[in-house]
MDTraj code that builds the backbone (N, CA, C; nanometers):
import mdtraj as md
import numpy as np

residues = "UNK UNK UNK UNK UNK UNK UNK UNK UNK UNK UNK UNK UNK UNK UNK UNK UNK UNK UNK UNK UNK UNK UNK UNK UNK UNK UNK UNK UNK UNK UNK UNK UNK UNK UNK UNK UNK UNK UNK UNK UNK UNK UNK UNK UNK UNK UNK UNK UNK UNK UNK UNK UNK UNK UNK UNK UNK UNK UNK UNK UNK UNK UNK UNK UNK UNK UNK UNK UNK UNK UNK UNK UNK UNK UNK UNK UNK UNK UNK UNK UNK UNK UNK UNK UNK UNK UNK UNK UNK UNK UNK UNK UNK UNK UNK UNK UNK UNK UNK UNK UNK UNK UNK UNK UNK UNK UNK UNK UNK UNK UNK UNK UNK UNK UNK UNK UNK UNK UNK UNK UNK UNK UNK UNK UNK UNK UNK UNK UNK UNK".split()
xyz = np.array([
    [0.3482, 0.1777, 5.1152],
    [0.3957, 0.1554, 4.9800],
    [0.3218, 0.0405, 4.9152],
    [0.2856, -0.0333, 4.9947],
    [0.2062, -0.1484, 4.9600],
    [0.0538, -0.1426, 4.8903],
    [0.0440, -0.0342, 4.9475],
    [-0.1146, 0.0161, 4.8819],
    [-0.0906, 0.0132, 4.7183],
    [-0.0380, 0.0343, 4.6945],
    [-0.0795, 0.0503, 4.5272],
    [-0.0240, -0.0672, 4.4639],
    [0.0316, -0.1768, 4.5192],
    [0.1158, -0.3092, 4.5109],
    [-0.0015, -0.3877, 4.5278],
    [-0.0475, -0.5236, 4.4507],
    [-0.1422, -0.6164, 4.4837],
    [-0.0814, -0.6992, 4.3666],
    [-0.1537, -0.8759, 4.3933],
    [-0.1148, -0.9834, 4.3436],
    [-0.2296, -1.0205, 4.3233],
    [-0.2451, -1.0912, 4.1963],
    [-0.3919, -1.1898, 4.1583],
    [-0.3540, -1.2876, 4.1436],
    [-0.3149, -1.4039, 4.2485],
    [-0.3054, -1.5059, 4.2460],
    [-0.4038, -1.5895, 4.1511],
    [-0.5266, -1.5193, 4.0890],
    [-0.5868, -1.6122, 3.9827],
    [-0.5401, -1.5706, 3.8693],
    [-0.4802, -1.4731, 3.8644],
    [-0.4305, -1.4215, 3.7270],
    [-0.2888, -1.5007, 3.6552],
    [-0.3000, -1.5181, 3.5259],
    [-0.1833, -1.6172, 3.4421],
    [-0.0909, -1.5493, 3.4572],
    [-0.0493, -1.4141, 3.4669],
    [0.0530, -1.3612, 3.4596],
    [0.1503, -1.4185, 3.5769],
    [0.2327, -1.4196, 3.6173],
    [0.3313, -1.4906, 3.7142],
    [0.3200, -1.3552, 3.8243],
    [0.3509, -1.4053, 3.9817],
    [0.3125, -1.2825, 4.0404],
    [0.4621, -1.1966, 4.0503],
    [0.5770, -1.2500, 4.0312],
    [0.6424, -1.1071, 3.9997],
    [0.6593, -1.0659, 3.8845],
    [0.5911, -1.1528, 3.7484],
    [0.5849, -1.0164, 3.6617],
    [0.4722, -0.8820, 3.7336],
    [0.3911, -0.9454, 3.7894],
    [0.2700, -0.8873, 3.8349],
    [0.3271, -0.7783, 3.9164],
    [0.4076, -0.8071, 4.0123],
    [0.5085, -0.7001, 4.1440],
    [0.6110, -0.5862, 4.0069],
    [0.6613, -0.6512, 3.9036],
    [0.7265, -0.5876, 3.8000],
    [0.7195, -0.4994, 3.7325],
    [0.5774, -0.5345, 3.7019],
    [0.4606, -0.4326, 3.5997],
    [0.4428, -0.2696, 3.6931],
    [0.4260, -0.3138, 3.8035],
    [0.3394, -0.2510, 3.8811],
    [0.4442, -0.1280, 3.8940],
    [0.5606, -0.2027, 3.9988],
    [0.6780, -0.1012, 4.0485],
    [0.6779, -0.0067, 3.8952],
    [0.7184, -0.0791, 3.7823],
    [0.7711, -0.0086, 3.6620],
    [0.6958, 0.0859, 3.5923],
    [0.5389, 0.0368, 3.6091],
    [0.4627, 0.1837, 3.6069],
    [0.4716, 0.2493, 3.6607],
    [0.4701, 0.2419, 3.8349],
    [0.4702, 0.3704, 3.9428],
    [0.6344, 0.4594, 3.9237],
    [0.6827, 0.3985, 3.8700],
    [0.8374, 0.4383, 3.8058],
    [0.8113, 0.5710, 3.7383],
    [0.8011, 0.4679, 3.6446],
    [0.6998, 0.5549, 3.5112],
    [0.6561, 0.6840, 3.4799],
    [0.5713, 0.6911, 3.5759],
    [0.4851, 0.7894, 3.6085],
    [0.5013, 0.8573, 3.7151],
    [0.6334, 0.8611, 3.7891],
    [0.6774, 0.9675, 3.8980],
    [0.6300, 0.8941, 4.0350],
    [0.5216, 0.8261, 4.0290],
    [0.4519, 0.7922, 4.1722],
    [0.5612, 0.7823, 4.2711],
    [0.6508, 0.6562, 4.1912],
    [0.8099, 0.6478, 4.3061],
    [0.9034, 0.7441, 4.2181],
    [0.9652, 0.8387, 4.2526],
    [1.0253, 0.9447, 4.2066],
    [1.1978, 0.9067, 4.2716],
    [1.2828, 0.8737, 4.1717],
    [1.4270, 0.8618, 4.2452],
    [1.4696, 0.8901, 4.3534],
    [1.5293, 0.7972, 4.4316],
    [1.5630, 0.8184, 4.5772],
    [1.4502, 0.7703, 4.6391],
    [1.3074, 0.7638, 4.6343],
    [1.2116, 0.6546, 4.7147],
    [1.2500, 0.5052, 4.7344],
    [1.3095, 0.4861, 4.8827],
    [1.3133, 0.3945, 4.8986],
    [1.2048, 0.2588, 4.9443],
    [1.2596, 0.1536, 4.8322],
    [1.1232, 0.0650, 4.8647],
    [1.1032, -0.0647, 4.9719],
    [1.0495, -0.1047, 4.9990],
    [1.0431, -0.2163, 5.1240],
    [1.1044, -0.3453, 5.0740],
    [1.1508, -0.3972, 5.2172],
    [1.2375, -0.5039, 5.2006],
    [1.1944, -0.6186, 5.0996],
    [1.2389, -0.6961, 5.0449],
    [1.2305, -0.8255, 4.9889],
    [1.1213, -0.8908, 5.0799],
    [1.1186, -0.9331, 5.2280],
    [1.0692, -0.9621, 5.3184],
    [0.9777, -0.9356, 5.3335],
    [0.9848, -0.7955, 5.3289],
    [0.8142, -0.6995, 5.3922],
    [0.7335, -0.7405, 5.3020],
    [0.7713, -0.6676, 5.1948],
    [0.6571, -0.6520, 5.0863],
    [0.6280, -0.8293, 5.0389],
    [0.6933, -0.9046, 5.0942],
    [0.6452, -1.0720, 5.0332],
    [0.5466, -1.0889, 5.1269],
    [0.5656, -1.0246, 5.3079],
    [0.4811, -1.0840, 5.3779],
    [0.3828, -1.0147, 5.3813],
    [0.3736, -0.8656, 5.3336],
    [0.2288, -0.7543, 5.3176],
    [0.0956, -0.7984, 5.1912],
    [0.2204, -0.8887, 5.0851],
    [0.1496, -1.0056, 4.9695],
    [0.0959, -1.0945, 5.0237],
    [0.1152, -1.1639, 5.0987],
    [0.1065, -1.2741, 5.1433],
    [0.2010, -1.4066, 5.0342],
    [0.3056, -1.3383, 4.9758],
    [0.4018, -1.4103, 4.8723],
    [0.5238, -1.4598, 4.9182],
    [0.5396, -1.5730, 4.8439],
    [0.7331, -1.6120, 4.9288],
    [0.8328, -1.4987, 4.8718],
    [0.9263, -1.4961, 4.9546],
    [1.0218, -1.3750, 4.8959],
    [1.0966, -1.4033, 4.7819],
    [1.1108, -1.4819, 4.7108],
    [1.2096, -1.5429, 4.6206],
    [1.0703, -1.4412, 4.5161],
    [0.9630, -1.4660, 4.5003],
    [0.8976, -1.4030, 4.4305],
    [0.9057, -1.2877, 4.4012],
    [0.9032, -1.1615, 4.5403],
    [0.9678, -1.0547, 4.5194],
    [1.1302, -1.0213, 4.5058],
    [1.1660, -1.0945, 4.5154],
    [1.3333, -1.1074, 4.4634],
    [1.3445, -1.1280, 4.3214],
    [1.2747, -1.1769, 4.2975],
    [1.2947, -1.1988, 4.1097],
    [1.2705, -1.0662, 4.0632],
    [1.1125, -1.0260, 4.1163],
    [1.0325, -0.8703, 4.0473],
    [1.1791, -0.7700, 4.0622],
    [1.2479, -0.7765, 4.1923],
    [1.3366, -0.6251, 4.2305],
    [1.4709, -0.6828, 4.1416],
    [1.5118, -0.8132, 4.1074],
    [1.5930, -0.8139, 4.0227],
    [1.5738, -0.7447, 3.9013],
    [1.4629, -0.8181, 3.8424],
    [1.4973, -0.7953, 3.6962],
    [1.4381, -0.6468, 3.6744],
    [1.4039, -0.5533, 3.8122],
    [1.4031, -0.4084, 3.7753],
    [1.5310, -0.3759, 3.7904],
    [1.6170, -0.4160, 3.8724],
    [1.7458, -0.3891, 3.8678],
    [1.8698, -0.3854, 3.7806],
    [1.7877, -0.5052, 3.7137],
    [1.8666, -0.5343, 3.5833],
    [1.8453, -0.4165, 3.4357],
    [1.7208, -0.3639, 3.4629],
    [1.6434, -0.2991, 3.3787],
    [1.6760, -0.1235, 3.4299],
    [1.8064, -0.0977, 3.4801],
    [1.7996, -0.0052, 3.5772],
    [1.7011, 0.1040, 3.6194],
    [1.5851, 0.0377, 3.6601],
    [1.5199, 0.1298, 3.7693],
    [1.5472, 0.1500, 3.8783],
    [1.6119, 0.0286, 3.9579],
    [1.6142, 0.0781, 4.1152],
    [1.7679, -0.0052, 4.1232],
    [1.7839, 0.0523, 4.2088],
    [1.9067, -0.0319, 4.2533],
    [1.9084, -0.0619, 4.4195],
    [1.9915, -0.1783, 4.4113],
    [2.0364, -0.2135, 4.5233],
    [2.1412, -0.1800, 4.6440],
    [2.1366, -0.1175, 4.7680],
    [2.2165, -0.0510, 4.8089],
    [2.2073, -0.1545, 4.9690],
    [2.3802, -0.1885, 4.9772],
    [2.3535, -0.2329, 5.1727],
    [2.3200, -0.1631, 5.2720],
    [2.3370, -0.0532, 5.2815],
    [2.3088, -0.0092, 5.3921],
    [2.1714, 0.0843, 5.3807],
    [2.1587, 0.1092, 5.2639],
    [2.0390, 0.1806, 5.2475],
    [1.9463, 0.1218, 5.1284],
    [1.9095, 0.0109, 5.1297],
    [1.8200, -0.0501, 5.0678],
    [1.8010, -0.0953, 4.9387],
    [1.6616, -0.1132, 4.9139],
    [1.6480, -0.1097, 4.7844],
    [1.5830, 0.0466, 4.7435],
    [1.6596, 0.1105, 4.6285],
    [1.6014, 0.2728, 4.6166],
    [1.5698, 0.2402, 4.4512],
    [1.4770, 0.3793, 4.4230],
    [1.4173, 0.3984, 4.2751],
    [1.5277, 0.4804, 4.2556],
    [1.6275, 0.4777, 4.0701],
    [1.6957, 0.5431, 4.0635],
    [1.6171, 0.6312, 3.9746],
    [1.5445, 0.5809, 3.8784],
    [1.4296, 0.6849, 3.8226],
    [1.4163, 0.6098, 3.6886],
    [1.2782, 0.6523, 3.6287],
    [1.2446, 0.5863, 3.4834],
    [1.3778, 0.6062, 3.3969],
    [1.3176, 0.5195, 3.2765],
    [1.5028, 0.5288, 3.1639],
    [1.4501, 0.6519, 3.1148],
    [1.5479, 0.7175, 3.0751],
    [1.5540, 0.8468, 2.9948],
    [1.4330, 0.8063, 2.8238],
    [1.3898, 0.9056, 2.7864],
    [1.3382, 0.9342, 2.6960],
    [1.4353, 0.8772, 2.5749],
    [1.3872, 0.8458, 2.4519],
    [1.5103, 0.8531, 2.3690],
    [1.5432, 0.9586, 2.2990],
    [1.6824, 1.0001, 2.2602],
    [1.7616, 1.1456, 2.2271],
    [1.6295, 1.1938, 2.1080],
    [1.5945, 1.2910, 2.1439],
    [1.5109, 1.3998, 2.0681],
    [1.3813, 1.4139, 2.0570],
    [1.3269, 1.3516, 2.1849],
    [1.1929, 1.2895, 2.2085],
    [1.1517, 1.3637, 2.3302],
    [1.0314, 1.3725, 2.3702],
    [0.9927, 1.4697, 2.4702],
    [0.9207, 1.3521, 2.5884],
    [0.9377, 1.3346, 2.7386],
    [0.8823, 1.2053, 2.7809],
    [0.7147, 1.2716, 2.8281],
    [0.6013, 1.1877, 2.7758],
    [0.4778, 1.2834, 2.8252],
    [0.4143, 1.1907, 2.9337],
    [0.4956, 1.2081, 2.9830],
    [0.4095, 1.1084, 3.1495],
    [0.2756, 1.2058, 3.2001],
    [0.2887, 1.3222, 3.2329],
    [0.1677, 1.4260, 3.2450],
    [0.0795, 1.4185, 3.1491],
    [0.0849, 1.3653, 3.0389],
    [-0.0308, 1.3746, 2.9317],
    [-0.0800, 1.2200, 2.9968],
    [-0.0040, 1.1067, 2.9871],
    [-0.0313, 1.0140, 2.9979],
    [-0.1348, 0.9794, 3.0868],
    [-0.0631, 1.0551, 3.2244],
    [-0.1471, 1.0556, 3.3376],
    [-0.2857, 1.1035, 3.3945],
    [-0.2879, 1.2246, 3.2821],
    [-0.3771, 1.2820, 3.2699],
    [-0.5756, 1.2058, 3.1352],
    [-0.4470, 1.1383, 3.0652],
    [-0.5567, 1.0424, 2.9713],
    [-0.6229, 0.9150, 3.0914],
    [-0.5441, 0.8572, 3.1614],
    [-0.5478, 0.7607, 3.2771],
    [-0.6805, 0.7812, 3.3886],
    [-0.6333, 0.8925, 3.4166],
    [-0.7389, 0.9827, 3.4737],
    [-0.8334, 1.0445, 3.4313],
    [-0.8795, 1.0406, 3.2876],
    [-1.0062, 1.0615, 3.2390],
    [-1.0793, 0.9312, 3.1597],
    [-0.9769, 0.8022, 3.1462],
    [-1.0044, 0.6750, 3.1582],
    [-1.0946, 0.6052, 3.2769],
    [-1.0541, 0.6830, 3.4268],
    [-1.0807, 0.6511, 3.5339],
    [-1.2235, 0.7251, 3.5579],
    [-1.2187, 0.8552, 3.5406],
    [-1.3363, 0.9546, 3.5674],
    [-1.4683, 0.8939, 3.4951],
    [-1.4174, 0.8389, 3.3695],
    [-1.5581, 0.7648, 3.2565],
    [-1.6046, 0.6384, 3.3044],
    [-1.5167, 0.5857, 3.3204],
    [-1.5390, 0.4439, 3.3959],
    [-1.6235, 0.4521, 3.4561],
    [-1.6329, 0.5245, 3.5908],
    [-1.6758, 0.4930, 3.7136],
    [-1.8092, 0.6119, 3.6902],
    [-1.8042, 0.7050, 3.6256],
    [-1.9460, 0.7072, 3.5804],
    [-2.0233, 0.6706, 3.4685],
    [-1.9788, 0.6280, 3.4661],
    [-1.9880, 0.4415, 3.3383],
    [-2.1064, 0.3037, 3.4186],
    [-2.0083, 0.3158, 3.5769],
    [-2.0648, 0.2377, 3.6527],
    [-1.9763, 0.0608, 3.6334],
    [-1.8635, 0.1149, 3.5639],
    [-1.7627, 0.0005, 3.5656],
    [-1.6822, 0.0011, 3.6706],
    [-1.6605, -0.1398, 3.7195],
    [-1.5821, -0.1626, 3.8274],
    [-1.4244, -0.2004, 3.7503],
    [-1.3524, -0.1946, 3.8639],
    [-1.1866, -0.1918, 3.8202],
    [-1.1405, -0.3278, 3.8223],
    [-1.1808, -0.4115, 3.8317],
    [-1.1636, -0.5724, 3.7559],
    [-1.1806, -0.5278, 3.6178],
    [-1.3564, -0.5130, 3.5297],
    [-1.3773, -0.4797, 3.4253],
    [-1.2891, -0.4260, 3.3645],
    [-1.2699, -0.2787, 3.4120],
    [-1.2079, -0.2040, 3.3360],
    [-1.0710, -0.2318, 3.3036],
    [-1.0135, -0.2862, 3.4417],
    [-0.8652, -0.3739, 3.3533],
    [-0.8532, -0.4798, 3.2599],
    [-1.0284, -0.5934, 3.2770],
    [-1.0055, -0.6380, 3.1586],
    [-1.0628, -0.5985, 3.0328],
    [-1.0624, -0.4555, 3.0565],
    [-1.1164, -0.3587, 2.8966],
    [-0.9563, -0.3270, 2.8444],
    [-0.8921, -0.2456, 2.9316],
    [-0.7720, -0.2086, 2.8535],
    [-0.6678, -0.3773, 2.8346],
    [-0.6592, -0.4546, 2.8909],
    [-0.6112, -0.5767, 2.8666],
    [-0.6495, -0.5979, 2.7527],
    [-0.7729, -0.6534, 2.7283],
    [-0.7775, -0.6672, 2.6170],
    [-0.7679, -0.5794, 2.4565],
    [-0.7485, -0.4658, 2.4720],
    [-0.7873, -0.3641, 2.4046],
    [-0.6103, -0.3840, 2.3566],
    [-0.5416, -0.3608, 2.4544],
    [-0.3806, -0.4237, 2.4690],
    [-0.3699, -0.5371, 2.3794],
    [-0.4340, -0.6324, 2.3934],
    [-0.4025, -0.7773, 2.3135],
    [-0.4499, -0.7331, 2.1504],
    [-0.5351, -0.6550, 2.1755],
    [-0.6126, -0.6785, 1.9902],
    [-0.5149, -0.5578, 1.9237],
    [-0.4909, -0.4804, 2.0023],
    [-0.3506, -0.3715, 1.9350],
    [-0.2506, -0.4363, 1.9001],
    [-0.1669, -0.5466, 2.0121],
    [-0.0513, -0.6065, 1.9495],
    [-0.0840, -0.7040, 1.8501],
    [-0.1790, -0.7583, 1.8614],
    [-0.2270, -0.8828, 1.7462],
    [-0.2177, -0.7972, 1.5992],
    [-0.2367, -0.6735, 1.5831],
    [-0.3050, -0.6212, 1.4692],
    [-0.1707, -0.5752, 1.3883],
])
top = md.Topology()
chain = top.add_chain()
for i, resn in enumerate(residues, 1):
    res = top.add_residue(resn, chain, resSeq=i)
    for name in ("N", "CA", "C"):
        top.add_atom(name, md.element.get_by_symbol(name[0]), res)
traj = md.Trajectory(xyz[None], top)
């Protein structure tokens, strides 16, 4: 589960918004599909190399945000992305599919995936600025 989970300790963002972002895309986009249960507070701090209070914040405030919830005997589980809003269609398959031809250009582009995240990052910043 950890594979698609990483921290940039040089990056400004704080690392559980960073653990936050991440889970809430793979949400998102089906990757963790309701009922995937995710690794302990523990694990996933020591597979980071992060203190757990770090990943305790990230699985809170998804919790709070109801994506996953918290269960004793059976963990922490994905309950599933928020619903669409009433009369709206959710296009995660289109999405995923633009993502993936984002990815296909890139890399025969000859851009590496540092770059290219700080292409859509920024591309992100000059959209909300505008």
């Amino acid at each position: 589960m950890t594979a698609g989970i990483t921290v940039d300790l040089s990056d400004p963002v704080p690392p559980f918004e960073q653990i936050r972002r991440q889970l809430s895309s793979l949400i998102a986009v089906g990757v963790l599909a309701p009922g995937s249960r995710l690794p302990t507070v523990r694990s996933l701090a020591a597979d980071l190399g992060i203190a757990a209070g770090t990943v305790g914040r990230a699985y809170k405030e998804l919790e709070q945000s109801g994506l996953i919830e918290s269960r004793r005997r059976n963990g922490t589980v994905v309950v599933g992305p928020p619903p669409a809003p009433h009369g709206t269609v959710r296009s995660d398959a289109a999405v995923m599919a633009a993502v993936d031809d984002l990815l296909r250009t890139a890399r025969e582009a000859g851009i590496g995936d540092d770059t290219l995240i700080d292409l859509v990052r920024g591309r992100l910043t000059s959209k909300l600025d505008s």
